[in-house]
N, C-alpha and C positions, 0 to 999 in steps of 0.2 A: 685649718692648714693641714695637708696633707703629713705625714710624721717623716719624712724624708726632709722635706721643704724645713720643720720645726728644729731637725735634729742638725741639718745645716746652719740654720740661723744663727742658734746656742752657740755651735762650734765659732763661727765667724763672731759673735758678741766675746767669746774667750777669746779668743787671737784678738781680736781690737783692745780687751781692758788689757791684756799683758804687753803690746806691742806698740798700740795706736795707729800701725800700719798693715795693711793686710796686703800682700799681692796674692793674685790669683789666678794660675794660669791655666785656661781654658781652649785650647788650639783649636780642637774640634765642636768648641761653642754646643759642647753637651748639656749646661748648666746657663742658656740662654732664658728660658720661659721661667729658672729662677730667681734670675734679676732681673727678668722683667717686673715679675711680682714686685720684688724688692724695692722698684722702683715707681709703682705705683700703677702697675699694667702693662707701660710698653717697654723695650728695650730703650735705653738712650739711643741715639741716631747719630751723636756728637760727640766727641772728645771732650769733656769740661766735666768740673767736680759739682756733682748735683747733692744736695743734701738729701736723705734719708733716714729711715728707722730703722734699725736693728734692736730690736729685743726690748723696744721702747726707748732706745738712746738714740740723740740724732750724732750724725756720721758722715761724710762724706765719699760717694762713689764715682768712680771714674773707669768706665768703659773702652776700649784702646777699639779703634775702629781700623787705621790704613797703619798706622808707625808706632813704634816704640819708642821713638823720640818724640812724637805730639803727647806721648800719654806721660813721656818724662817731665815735657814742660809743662804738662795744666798740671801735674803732682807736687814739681817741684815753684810755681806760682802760690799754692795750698802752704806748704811750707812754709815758705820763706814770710809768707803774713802772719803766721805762727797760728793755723788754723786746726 
């Protein structure tokens, strides 16, 4: 893993154990090919909470594609199951 990619992770594994929510805003989708990895090769295509690894813990990621109101409700659906 590249030490960018590593030194990312770490950071997003500390915000997840202190917070259990991370947002992350990315407008210029400079940090695309990082969550692709992330995500197991490709970019998600879809608004939904896909499971992943970070740092060896699995986690739930979600991708905001057209609205910030689709990204609200597939986050607040995660939620509210107590996920």
């Amino acid at each position: 893993m590249h030490y960018l990619n590593a030194h990312l992770t770490q950071s997003l594994a500390d915000r997840l154990k202190k917070r259990r929510v991370v947002i992350w805003y990315d407008p210029r989708r400079e940090f695309t090919t990082f969550i692709a990895e992330m995500a197991g090769g490709t970019a998600p295509e879809n608004c939904q909470i896909d499971s992943v690894e970070v740092s060896g813990k699995s986690t739930g990621l979600c991708v905001m594609q057209e609205s910030f109101f689709e990204l609200k409700f597939a986050a607040e659906t995660c939620v509210a199951q107590g996920a």
